[in-house]
Each structure stands twice: as structure tokens, then as C-alpha cells.
C-alpha positions in Angstrom: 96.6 105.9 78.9 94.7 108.2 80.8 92.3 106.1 83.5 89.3 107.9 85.9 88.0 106.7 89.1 85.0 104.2 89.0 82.4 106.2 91.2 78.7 105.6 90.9 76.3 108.3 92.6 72.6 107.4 93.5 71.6 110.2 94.6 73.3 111.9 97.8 74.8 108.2 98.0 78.3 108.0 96.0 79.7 104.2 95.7 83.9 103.9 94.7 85.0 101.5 93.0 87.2 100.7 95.9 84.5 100.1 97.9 83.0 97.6 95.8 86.4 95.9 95.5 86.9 95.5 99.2 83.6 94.0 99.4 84.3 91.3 96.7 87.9 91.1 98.3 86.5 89.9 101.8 84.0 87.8 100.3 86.2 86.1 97.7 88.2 85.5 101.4 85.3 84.6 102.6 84.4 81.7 100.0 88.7 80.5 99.5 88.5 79.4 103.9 84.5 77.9 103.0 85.6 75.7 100.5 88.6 74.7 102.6 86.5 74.1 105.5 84.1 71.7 103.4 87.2 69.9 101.8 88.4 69.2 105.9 84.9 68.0 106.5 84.4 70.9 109.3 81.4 73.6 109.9 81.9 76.1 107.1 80.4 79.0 109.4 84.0 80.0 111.2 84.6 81.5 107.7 82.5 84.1 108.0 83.3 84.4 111.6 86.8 84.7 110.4 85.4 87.8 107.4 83.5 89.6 110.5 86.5 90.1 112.6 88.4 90.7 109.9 87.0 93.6 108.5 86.2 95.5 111.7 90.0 95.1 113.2 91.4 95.7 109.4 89.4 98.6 109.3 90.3 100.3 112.7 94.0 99.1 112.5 94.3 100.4 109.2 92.9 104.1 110.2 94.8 104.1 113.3 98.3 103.3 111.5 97.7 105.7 108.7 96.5 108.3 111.4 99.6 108.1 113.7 102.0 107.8 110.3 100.8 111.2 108.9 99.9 112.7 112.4 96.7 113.0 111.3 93.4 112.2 113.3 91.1 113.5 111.8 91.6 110.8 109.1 90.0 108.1 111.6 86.9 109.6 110.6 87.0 110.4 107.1 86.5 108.0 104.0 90.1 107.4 103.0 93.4 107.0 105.0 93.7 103.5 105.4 97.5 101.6 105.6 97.3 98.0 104.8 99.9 96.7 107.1 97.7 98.5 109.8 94.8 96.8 108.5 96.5 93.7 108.4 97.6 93.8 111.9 94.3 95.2 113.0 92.3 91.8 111.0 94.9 89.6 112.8 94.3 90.4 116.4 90.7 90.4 115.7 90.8 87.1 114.1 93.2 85.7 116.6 90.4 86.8 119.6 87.5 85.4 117.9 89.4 81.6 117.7 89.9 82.6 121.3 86.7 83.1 121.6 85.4 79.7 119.2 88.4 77.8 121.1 90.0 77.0 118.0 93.5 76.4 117.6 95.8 79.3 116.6 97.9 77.3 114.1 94.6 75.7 112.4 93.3 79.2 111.8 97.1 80.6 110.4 96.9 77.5 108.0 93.0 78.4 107.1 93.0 81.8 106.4 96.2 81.5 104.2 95.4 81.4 101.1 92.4 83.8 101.6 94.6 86.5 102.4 96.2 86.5 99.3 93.6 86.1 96.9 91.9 89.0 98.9 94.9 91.2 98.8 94.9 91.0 94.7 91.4 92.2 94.7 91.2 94.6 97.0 94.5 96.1 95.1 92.0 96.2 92.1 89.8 98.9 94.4 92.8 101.1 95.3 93.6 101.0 91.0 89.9 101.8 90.7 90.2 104.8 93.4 93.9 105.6 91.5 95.5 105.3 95.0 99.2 104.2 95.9 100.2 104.4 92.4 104.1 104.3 91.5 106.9 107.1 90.1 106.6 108.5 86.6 107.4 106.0 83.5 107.6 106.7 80.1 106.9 102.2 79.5 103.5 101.3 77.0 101.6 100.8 80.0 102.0 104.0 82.3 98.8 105.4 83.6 97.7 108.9 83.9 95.5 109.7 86.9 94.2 113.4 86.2 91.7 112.6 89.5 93.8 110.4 91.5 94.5 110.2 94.7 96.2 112.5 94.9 95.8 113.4 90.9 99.7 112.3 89.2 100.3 115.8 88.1 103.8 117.0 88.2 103.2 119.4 91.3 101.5 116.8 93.5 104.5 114.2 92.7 107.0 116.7 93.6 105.4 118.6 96.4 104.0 115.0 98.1 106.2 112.8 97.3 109.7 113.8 96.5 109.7 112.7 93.3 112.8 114.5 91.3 111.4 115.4 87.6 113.1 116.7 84.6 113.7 120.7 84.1 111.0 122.4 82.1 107.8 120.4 83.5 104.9 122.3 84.1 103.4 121.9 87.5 100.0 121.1 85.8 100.9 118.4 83.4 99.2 114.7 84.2 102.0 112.5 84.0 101.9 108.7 83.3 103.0 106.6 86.3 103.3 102.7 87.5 99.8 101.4 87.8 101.9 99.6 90.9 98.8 98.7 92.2 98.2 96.1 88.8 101.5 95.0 89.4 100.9 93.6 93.0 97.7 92.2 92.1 99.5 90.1 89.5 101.6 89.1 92.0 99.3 88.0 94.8 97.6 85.9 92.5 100.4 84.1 91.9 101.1 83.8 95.6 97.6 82.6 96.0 97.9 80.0 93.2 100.9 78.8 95.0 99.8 78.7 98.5 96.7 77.2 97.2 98.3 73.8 95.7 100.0 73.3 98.8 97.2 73.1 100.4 96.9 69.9 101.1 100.6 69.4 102.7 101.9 67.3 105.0 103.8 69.2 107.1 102.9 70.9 110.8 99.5 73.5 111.0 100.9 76.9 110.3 103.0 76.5 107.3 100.9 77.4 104.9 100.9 80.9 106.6 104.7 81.2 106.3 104.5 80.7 102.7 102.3 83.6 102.9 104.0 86.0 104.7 107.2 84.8 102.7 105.9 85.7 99.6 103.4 88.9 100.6 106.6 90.1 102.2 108.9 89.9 99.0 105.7 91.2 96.6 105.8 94.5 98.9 109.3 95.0 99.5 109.9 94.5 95.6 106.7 96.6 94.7 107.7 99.5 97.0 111.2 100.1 94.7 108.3 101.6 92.2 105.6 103.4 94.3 105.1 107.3 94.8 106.2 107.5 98.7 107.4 109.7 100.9 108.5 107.9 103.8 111.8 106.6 102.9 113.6 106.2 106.0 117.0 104.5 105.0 118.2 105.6 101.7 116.2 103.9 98.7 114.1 101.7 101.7 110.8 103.1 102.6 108.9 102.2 106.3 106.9 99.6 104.4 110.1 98.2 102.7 111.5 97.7 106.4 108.1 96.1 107.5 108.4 93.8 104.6 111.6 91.9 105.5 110.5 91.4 109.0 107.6 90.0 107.5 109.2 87.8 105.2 111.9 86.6 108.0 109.2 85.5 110.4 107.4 83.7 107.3 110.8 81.8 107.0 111.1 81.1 110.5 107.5 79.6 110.3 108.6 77.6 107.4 111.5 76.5 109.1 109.8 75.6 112.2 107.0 73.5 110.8 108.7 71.9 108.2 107.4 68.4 109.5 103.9 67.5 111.0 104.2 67.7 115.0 100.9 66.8 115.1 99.7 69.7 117.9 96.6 70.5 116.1 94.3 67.6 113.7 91.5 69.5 112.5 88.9 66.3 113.1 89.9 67.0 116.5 88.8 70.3 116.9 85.6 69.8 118.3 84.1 73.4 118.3 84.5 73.1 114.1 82.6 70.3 113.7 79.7 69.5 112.2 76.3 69.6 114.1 75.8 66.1 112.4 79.2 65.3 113.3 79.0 66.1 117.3 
């Protein structure tokens, strides 16, 4: 199957599909934390508090990682060259400053913002498929994808030349081959990790560990994902950086996991007083 990118000009204005994605993907987030906020019976406006901070810190976390991992930074100023775990460290300190800043607990907003990050990972991984970024190594399986103007375009040259990828003698430089659309694979994923982490939800157990679930599971999605995906950074045999970034990721979501495993009771959201209600105060 050969696939194009989704780009619609208007104009000297050009709008990617992975644009459009990352807009839905915030504001999907965006409505996930509202409706949990209205279910707790607290002001549904730290939501978007939460989406503000979010995308400016993912944004400039995620230029600045993929700038100092390709040594290039000139990239902090251009439209692509973003890294997700940049953006995702990037969106957490900026979230974790503006509950600073709202005086809400840490734990309550780890618990909140949960299940948003997952079902906004799985759509914003539907923007890099629209863009044909981070795609995966050459398959001959039903459902390979050919990217003739991907990012970089999956021809033969560009997976050897950028990516290391060892193909068999006698292809030609110019052929488009068909590759793992791994960026389908982790949105199917991700949903599943948000279906998860959304019937649990309602839990018992201490504030924050909903959020290890989270990282549990967005930890084993990458490191699993990242067996399949074009790359040139592997830094310890078949691992790449991200692979390494993964398990640290999922350990810390199973010491959260671990840690909160019963309710402690340091933070009852009725008792947060700068989330509720103006009716309620």
C-alpha cells in the first residue's frame, strides 16, 4: 500500500495532518481530565490549565531533546524535530509548576492527567502516520506501508544511508519500499492502555497510582514498539536510547504501583480547596 502525507494548502498557509492531530490529541486530553474533574465534583477549568502548560513545555522539551540528540540547533526553530520523551518531560515540569502555581497537590494531578496522556499519545501517533514520520524497518507482511514522501521518504537509500538498515543485494537505491506503519501499531496500543487506565479510574488505592499504570504500560508499548522502528541510535546491541528510556520508565511506574498500593489518604480531592467549585467555596 502506498500512503501520502495529509497536507492542505490555503494559500501561502500549508496545514499537516500532524498538526491537526496534535491539536485533537491535546484537546481529546483536554476533555478525558474535564470529565474526570466533573465526575469528582471539582472546577473543570484546571483541565485546560493542565492542556496550556502542557503544550508549551512539550513543545520546547521536545525541540530541545531532539536538538541536543542530533546536534542540531537549528531544528529548535524549524517545523519538525520534535522527540516525544523530550516533549513528555518538557509537559511534565510545566504541568508540575502550574499545580505549584494553583496549589494543587502533585499526586492528585499524576492521578488526573493519567488517563489523558494516553488517549492523547494514540492520537497524536495518528499525526506522525499522517506526516509518515517514525515509521518502522522494511516488511514484506499485507499491511506494510510505502511512504514515497515520508519523512524521510522509505526508499532504499534513505533506510540504509539514515538508518542502518541492512537490505538485500540487488536493491536499487530509488525503490519505495514498504515498511511497519509502527506508528498504527502504537496507537493501537495506547488505546488499550487508555481503556485500561480508564476503568480504574475509580480505585481505591493512594492518589498517584493511576499514573504508575501509565508509565507501566507507556513504557512496555515503546520499548516493545522500538524492536520494529527505523532508528539509528542503537546504543547497546539491538536496544536503542529510547529502548533504555523505556525500562526506566516502566520501573518507576512499578515502583509507584508498589508504593501506593493502598489509600494513605495524603491527598482527598474534596479537600483541595483551590479545585473547588465557586458554588462550592
Amino acid at each position: 500500500m502506498t500512503v501520502y502525507p495529509l497536507i492542505i494548502r490555503i494559500g501561502p498557509l500549508m496545514i499537516t495532518g500532524y498538526g491537526i492531530m496534535m491539536m485533537v490529541a491535546f484537546l481529546m486530553a483536554g476533555w478525558v481530565m474535564q470529565r474526570e474533574l466533573k465526575r469528582r465534583g471539582l472546577a473543570e477549568d484546571y483541565a485546560a490549565d493542565i492542556v496550556v502548560a502542557a503544550v508549551i513545555g512539550g513543545i520546547i522539551g521536545g525541540k530541545v531533546w531532539y536538538a541536543a540528540l542530533y546536534r542540531d540547533w537549528s531544528t529548535l526553530f524549524s517545523r519538525g524535530g520534535l522527540v516525544w520523551y523530550g516533549g513528555f518531560l518538557g509537559g511534565v515540569l510545566a504541568v508540575i509548576l502550574n499545580g505549584w502555581r494553583r496549589r494543587v497537590p502533585m499526586r492528585f494531578t499524576m492521578e488526573l492527567v493519567a488517563p489523558a496522556l494516553a488517549v492523547g499519545y494514540a492520537v497524536g501517533r495518528v499525526g506522525c502516520f499522517l506526516v509518515q514520520d517514525d515509521y518502522g524497518t522494511p516488511t514484506s507482511l499485507p499491511w506494510g506501508m510505502r511512504f514515497p514522501q515520508g519523512w524521510p521518504p522509505s526508499t532504499a537509500q534513505n533506510l540504509m544511508r539514515d538508518f542502518s538498515v541492512t537490505l538485500p543485494p540487488g536493491t536499487q537505491p530509488t525503490d519505495v519500499l514498504a515498511v511497519h506503519p509502527t506508528q498504527l501499531y502504537e496507537v493501537a496500543l495506547m488505546l488499550v492502555a487508555f481503556w485500561w487506565i480508564w476503568r480504574l479510574r475509580t480505585h481505591q488505592r493512594g492518589a498517584g497510582w493511576l499514573f504508575g499504570w501509565y508509565l507501566l504500560l507507556a513504557g512496555i508499548e515503546r520499548f516493545l514498539v522500538e524492536f520494529l522502528r527505523a532508528k539509528d541510535d542503537r546504543f547497546l546491541g539491538p536496544l536503542t536510547i529510547a529502548q533504555g528510556t523505556s525500562l526506566v520508565i516502566a520501573l518507576i511506574g512499578v515502583a509507584m504501583l508498589a508504593r501506593w498500593a493502598t489509600n494513605d489518604g495524603a491527598t482527598n480531592p474534596r479537600q483541595i480547596a483551590a479545585l473547588q467549585p465557586a458554588t462550592a467555596r
